[in-house]
N, C-alpha and C positions, 0 to 999 in steps of 0.2 A: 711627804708632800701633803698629804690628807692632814694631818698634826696641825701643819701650817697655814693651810687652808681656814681651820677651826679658828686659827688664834686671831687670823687678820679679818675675819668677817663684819668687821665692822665699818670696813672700808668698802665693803662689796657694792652697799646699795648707790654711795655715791658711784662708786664705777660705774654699773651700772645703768645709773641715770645718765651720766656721760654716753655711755656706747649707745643707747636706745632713741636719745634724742636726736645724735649724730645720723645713724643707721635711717632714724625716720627722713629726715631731712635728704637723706639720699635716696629714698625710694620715691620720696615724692620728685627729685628731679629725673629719675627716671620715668617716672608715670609721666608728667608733663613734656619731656623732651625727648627721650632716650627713648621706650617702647612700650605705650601705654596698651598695650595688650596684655602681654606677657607681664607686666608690673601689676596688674590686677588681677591677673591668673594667678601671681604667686601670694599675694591677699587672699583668696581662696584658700589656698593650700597653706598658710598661716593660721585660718580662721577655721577651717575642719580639722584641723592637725588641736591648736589651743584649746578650741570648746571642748570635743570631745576629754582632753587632758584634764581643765578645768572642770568640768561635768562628772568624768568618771570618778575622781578623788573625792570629791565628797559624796558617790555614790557607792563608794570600795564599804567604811565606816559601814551605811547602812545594811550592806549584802552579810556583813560581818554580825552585826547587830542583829539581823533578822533569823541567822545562821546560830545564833547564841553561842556566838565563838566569845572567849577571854581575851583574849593574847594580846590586842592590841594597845592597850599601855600608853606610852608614849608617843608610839606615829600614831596615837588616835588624831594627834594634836597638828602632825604633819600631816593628815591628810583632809582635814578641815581646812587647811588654809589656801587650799585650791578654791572654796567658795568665794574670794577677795578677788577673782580673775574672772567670774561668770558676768557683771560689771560689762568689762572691759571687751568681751566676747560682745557682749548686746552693740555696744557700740562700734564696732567693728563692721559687725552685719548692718547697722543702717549705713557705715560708710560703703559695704558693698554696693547698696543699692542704691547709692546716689552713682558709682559708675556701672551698673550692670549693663549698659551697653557696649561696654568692653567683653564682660567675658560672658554674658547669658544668650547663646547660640539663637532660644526659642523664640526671641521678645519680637514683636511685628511679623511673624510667622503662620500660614495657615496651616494647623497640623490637627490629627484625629484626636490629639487630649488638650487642645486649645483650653478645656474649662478646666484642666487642672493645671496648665501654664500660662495661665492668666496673670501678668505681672503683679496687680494688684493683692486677687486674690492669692498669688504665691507667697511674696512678701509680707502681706499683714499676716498671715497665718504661722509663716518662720519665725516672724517679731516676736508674735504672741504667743506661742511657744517657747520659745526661749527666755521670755518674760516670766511666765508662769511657773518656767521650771526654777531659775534663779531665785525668785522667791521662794517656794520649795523647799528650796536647797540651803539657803539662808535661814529659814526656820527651824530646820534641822540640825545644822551647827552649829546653831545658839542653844538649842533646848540639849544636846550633846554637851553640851561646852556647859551648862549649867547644872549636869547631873540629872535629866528628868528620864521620865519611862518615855522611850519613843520608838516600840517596834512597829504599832501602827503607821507613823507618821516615814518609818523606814521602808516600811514595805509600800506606802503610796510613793516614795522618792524612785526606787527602784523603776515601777511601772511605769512613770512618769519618765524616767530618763528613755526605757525602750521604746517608750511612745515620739516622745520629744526628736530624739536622736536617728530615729526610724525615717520620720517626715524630713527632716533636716537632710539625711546623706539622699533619700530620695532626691531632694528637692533643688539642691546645690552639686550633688555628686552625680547621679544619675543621667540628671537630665540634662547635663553638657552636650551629650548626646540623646537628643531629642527622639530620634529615630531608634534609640535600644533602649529596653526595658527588662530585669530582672524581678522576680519575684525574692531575691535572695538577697538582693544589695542593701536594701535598709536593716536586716538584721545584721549584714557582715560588717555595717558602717558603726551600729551600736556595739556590737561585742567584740571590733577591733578598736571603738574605744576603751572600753575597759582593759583593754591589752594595751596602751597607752598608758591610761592613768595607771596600771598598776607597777609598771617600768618605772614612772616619776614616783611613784610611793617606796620604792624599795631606791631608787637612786637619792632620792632626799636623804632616809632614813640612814644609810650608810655614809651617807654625805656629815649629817649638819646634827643628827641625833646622837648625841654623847650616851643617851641612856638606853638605847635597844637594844637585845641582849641575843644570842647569835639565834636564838629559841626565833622569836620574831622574824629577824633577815631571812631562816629557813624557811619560814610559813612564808613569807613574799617571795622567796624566791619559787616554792613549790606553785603558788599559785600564778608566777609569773612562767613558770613552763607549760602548768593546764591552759591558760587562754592562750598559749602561743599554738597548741595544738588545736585549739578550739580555731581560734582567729584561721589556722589553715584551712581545717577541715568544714570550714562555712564556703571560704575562696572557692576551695574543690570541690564542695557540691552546686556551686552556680559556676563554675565552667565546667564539671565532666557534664551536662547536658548540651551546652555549645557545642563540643566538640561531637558528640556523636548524634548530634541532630542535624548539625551543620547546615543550620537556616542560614542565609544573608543576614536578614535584621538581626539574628542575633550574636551571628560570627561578627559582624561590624567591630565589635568592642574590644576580640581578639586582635584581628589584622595590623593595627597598630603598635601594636602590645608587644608583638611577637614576629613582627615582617623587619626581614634584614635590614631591609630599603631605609626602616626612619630609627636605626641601633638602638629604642627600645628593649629591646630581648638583650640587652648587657643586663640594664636595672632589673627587668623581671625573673634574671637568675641571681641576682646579687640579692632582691627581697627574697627569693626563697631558701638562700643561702641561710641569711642574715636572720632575721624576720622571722618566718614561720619554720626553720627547723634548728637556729641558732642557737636558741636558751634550751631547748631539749640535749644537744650535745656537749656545751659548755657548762650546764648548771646541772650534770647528772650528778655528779659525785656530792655525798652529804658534806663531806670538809667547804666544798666550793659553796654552798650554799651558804653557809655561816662565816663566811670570810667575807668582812664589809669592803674592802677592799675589790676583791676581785668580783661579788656581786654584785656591785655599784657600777666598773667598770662595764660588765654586763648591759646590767640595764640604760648604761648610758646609751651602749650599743645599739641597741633595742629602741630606743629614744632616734636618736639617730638616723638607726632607718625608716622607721614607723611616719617620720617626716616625709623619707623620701616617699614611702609609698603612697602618701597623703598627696604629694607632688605627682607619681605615677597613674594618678586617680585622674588629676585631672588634667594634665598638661596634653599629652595625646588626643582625648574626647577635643579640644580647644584646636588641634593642630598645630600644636606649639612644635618645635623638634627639638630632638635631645642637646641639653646645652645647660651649664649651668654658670650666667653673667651677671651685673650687676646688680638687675632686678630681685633675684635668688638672695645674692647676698645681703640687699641691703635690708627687702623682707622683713630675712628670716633672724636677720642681727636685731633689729628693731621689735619685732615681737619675742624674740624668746630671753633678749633683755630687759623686756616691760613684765612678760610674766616671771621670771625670777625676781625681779625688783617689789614687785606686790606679795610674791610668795614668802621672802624679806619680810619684808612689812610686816604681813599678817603671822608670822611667827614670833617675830620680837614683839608684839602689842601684846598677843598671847601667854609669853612666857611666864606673864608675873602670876598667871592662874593656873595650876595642871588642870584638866580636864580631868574628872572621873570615870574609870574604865566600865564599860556597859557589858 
């Protein structure tokens, strides 16, 4: 099937653009007709789920880079080509903010941190962030892509993404509920990106890279089991304080989560299933690591849920209840059609140059 896959890709992108135009067209008549709440709640959870994907990939290279690791080769070249998606993420977030009155809880609200959800000042600052980073990141995998010395300019990317990605899950994730506050979330928002992007980099790689050699898939897959424990062990230390402090303001963010009443607590056992103890159990064995095949399959997994939790992030905080209908579907077809279609793109334009390993 994978053989097959390889031969016919040249057919993909037109597919592709087919599903992604169709899928849009559907989401916009659910936004206008259907439930324009939920249809832009699931815009959210597209747009944190994507950026983060598109961010961390071209931030994998630099950690690697900075790390003075060898190994990366050829998915140097797939995971630069998530930079062709950061674009599309910018625009994304100003279509947010022409409907944030759909899904932003705090806007016209008198609340104790009014000056940091201040619509304007929230806005311009996420722009501009995202702005900054994308350029960035762009200069980055060009001077990559052209063979230059860039650990400095890798180690500013790095910083720059936990800065960036920090404000962002605060500012979108967080503050759907206006009333709870962690000090933990924007770290867990950035380093469950890179547990993201590094699923798409081993799923690509196993995918669509004829030349990476099982050396490689096991280096991604090891590193795809360290964030998955990491990615827990941030979760678990911003709720073992919830629970044994058991304030209101900040149990708030549990009760939904985990109250039978709105079946919640299916998904929050299925991510902990899945998500953060899955690639620890599945990708123990060294054979399973080097088999592009079942590693891939993996990380799709991994892909998969990482959504849903992106979705479990914010659909509860909104009061949405568990359901997954036309809005979900049309989405999540629509953007993760448009990002493979650029990812497309930005590999075939690429091909005709190898990139030199750093």
């Amino acid at each position: 099937m994978w053989n097959s896959l390889r031969r016919r890709r040249s057919y993909l992108p037109h597919i592709l653009a087919v599903v992604m135009l169709a899928a849009l067209l559907a989401w916009i008549v659910t936004a206008v007709w259907w439930d324009a709440g939920r249809a832009w709640a699931v815009l959210l959870t597209n747009f944190l789920f994507l950026s983060s994907l598109s961010a961390g990939l071209v931030v994998w290279p630099a950690i690697v880079v900075v790390s003075r690791g060898r190994w990366m080769g050829s998915t140097q070249r797939t995971a630069l080509a998530g930079v062709v998606l950061l674009p599309v993420c910018v625009l994304i977030l100003l279509v947010l903010i022409l409907g944030s009155r759909h899904w932003a809880p705090w806007l016209g609200r008198p609340l104790p941190n009014s000056w940091w959800l201040n619509a304007r000042f929230l806005f311009t600052r996420d722009v501009l962030l995202l702005v900054t980073f994308s350029g960035l990141a762009w200069r980055f995998a060009w001077a990559m892509k052209s063979g230059r010395q860039v650990k400095k300019l890798a180690a500013w990317l790095i910083v720059t993404y936990a800065i960036v990605f920090s404000v962002l899950g605060i500012d979108l994730g967080m503050a759907l509920d206006p009333h709870w506050y962690s000090q933990a979330f924007g770290v867990y928002f950035f380093i469950s990106g890179l547990y993201i992007a590094m699923a798409a980099w081993l799923f690509m790689t196993a995918v669509a890279d004829e030349t990476a050699t099982s050396g490689q898939l096991g280096d991604q897959a090891n590193l795809l089991i360290a964030f998955s424990m990491l990615t827990a062990y941030v979760m678990y230390s911003q709720l073992l304080p919830i629970w044994y402090e058991n304030m209101p303001h900040e149990a708030r963010y549990l009760v939904p989560r985990m109250s039978d009443v709105t079946h919640w607590p299916v998904i929050s056992a299925i991510l902990l299933a899945v998500v953060y103890l899955g690639p620890l159990v599945l990708l123990l064995p060294r054979r399973a690591k080097r088999n592009a095949r079942y590693a891939g399959s993996v990380a799709a997994l991994v892909l998969v849920g990482m959504w849903v939790e992106r979705w479990w992030l914010v659909m509860p905080s909104l009061d949405e209840p568990l359901g997954f209908g036309p809005s979900e579907i049309a989405g999540t077809l629509a953007l993760a059609a448009g990002g493979l279609l650029f990812v497309c793109w930005a590999r075939r334009t690429s091909h005709e140059s190898q990139p030199q390993s750093v």
